[in-house]
N, C-alpha and C positions, 0 to 999 in steps of 0.2 A: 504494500500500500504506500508506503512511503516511498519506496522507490518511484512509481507514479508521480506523485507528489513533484517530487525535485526534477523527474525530465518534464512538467511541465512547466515547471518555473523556469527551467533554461531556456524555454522561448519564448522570453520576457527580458524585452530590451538592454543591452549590455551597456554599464556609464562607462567614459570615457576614464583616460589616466587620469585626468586632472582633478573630478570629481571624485574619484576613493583617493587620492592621496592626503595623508596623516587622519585617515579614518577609521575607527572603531564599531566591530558589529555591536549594536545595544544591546543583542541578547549573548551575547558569549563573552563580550567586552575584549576581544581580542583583533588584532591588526586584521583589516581587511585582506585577502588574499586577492593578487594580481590578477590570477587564473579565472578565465572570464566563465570555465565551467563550473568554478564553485561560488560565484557570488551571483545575487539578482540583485535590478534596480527596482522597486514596484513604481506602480502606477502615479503615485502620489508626487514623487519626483522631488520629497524634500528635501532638507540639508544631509538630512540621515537615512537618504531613504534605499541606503547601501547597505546589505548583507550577506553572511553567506547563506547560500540555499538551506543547506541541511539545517541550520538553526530554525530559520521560516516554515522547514518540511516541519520540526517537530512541534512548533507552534503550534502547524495549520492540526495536527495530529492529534494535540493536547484535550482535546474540548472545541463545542461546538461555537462560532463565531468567534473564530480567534484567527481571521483571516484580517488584519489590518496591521497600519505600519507600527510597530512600539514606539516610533519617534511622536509621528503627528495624530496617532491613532483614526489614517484615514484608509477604509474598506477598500482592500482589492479586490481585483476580478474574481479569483480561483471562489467559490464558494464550495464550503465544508459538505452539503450533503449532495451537490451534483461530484464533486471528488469522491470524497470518502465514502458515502453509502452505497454506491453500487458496486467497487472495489470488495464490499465485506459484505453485502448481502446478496446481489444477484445472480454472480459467478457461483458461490456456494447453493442458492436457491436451483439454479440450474444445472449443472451439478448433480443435486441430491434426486433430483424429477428424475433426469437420464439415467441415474444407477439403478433406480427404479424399475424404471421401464425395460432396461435391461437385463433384469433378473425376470421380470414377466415374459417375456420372451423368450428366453431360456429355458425357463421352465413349460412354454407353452407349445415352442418347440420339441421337449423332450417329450411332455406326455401324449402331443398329436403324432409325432412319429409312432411311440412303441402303441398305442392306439387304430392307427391304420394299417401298419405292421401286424395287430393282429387278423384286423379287420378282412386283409388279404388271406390271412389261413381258413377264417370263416366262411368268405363268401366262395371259396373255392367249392365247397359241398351241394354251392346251388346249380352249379351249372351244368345239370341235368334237367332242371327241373321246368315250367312252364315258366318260371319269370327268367331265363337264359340269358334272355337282351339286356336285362338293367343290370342281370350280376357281374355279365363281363364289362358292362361299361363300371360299373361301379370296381368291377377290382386294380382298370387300366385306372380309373382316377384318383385309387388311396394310393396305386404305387407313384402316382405323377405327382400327387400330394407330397410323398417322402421325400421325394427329388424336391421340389420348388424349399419345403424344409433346409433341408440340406443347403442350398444356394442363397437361401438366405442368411444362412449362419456363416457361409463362404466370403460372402459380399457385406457383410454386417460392420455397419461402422458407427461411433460413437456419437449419435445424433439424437437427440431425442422426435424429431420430426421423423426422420426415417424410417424408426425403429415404430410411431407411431402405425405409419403406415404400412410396413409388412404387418403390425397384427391386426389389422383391418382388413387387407387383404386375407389374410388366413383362416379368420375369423368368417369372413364370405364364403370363400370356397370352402370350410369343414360345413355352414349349415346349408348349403346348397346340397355336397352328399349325405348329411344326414337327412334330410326330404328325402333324397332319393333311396338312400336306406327303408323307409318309412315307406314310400312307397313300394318297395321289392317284400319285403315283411307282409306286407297287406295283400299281397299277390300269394301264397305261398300259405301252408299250412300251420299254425302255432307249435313247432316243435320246440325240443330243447335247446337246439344249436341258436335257433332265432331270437331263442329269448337268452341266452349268452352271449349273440351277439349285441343287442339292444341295451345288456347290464354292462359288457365294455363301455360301451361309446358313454352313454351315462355317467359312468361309472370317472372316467377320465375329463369327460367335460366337466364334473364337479369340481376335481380336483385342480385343476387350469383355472378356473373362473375363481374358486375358493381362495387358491392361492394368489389373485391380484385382487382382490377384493378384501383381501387379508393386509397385503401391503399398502394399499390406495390407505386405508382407515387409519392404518398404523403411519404414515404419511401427512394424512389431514391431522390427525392430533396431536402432531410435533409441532405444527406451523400453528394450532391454535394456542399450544403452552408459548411459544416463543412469542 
């Protein structure tokens, strides 16, 4: 934060030699330094209105409104919560979202793969039967499912937009073939196999959806104590 702080002050007008010679910063009381990277002029422009940066960073750092000159006590530009509050709260805020959502995803990844992965051993037993057409489409699109899985965790980069959007998409295409599960089950006779396939899916969507609904809650209630 403070580093911030001081390279912006470095592009804030430099006084000439003539102006810091036999002058003292008022906060450190020590000789001005020549080195035009470690002193500002501020705005104010008065007799004293030579420092070095780092004394000014710790100023402006101190406490809030403590942006002005110790000589003439007149307001410079920098203001304390356009500097310092985004530096300490919205990189961290943004940040905490993305690690977030990244865990959701991970995890949403994991249990939709080993889920359709089964899903593929199940539907294999129907493709004798009068629903043939949906089970083989349905088995070509849980193995296309594992694949686009897979490519997304390939191509997965630290974005919280990004990451939004692959579980949006994923999130489409699992309930588009669960309809079409639903649909192939209602063609077909109430056996065992149907209704183990139906407690998977269930069974796995619970745990996806529990698990980000677990952390969203656990998330809001950090940001309401703070």
């Amino acid at each position: 934060m403070e580093n911030h702080i001081i390279s912006t002050l470095q592009l804030y007008k430099k006084p000439d030699k003539d102006f810091v010679k036999s002058k003292e910063c008022l906060i450190c009381l020590e000789t001005i330094d020549l080195e035009a990277s470690k002193i500002v002029k501020l705005p104010c422009g008065c007799s004293n209105s030579v420092y070095h940066i780092a004394c000014i960073a710790q100023l402006l750092v101190s406490g809030e409104n403590k942006n002005f000159c110790p000589h003439c006590k007149s307001i410079y530009e920098i203001m304390l919560q356009q500097v310092v509050q985004p530096l300490v709260q919205r990189p961290n805020g943004e940040n905490e979202n993305t690690r977030m959502l990244s865990y959701i995803l991970i995890v949403h990844i994991l249990t939709n793969s080993v889920m359709n992965l089964i899903n593929i051993g199940f539907i294999r037993d129907y493709s004798k039967s009068d629903a043939n057409i949906i089970s083989k489409i349905l088995q070509i699109c849980y193995f296309c499912k594992v694949l686009v899985n897979a490519c997304i965790i390939i191509h997965l980069k630290v974005n919280a937009q990004q990451i939004n959007s692959h579980l949006r998409l994923s999130y489409i295409i699992q309930t588009v073939l669960f309809v079409l599960l639903i649909c192939l089950l209602s063609m077909i006779k109430n056996d065992f196999n149907s209704i183990l396939m139906l407690v998977n899916n269930i069974f796995f969507i619970i745990i996806d959806l529990g698990f980000r609904i677990r952390l969203e809650c656990k998330s809001a209630n950090r940001v309401d104590i703070e």
